[in-house]
N, C-alpha and C positions, 0 to 999 in steps of 0.2 A: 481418692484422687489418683494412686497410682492405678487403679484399675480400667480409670477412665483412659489413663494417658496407654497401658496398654491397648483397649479396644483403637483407640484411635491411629496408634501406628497400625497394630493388624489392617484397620480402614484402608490405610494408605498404600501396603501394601500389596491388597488385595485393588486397590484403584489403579495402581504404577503395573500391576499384570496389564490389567486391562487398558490401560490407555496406551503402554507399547504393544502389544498385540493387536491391535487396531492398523491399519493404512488410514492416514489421515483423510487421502483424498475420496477413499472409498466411505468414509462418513459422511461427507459432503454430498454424495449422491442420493437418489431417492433409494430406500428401502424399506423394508417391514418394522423395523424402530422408528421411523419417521413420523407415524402413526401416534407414536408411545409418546417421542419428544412433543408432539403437537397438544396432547392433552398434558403435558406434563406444565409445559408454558401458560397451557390455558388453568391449568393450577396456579400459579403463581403471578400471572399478569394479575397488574393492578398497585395500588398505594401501599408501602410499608413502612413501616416506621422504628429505626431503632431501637432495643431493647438493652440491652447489655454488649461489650464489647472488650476485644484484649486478643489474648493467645490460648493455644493449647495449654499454657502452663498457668492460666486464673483468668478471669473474665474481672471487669470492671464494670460496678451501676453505675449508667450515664443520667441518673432518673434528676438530679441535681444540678446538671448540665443547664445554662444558660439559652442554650439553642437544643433542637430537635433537628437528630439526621431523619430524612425522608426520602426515600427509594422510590422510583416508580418505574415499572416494568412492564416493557409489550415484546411483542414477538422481536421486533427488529434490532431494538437497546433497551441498556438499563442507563434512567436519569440518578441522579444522586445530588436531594438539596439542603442547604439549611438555612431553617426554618429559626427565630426568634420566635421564644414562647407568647411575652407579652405582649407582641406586636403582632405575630402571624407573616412577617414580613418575610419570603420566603427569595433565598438565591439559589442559581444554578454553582454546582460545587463541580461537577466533572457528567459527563456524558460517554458513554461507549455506544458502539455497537458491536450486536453480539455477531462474529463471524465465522464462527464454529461452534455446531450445538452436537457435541460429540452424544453417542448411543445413551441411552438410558437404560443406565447399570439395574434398576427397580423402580417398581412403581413410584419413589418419592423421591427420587435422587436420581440428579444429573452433573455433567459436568459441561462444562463452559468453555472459551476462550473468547474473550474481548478485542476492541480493537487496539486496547493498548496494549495488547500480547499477554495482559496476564490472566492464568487459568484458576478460575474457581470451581469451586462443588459445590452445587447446591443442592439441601436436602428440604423437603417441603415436607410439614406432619398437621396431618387434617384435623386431628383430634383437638389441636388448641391452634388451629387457624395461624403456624410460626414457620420460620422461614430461614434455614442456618445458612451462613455463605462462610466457607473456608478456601483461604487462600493457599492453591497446593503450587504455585510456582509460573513460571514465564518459558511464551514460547521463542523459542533463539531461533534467529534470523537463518541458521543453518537445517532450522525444520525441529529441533530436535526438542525435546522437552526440559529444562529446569526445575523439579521438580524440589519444594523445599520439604523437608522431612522433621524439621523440630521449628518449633516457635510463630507456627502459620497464625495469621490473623487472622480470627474468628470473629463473626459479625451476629447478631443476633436479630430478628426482627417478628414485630407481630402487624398484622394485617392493621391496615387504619381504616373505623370503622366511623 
């Protein structure tokens, strides 16, 4: 456990180089990562569905859970609904769009900023078709980043097939 919670500071700190090193608005423009984010999206658009959920510091099975979160994701927004098991009866829970799809740091991992200002990371891993979204902070109205450092909300999801 503590080794994990090392790697994931180091993560965070090697992301906080990289996202203030960056000009926000010079990401917004066309470039040669533009390319990368495009397949990267086209990695992960589509339906997903909840797996486990909580913080850095333990995750929680939701497998007991009454209702099923469901995700779905296209270039423009991510939907976010819940779903009753035994009815299938599905509501809208919250809606974004996505209005910053900042450099893609590697082939499986990007990072975000929604339209309700707050910044995730997402990492996408092929091998079992899973999809992690960490909450690394909010962007403040002065431009600047909020970036949280301990207790980010971790989301887990696998592809609904």
């Amino acid at each position: 456990m503590k080794s994990r919670r090392l790697f994931y500071c180091a993560f965070l700190i090697l992301n906080i180089g990289l996202v203030f090193s960056q000009n926000l608005e010079e990401s917004l423009g066309t470039n040669s990562s533009d390319l990368k984010l495009n397949e990267f999206l086209d990695c992960v658009k589509g339906i997903w569905i909840l797996k486990s959920s909580g913080s850095n510091w333990g995750m929680n099975d939701i497998s007991k859970n009454e209702t099923d979160e469901i995700l779905i994701i296209n270039e423009e927004e991510i939907s976010c609904y819940s779903r009753q098991k035994k009815s299938r009866k599905m509501e809208l829970k919250w809606s974004e769009a996505i209005v910053f799809k900042n450099k893609v740091y590697s082939q499986n991992s990007n990072t975000i900023i929604l339209s309700n200002y707050w910044i995730w990371n997402l990492t996408y891993l092929k091998e079992n078709d899973t999809l992690y979204f960490r909450h690394a902070g909010e962007l403040m109205a002065n431009g600047m980043m909020n970036l949280t450092l301990c207790g980010n909300t971790e989301k887990i999801y696998q592809r609904f097939k």
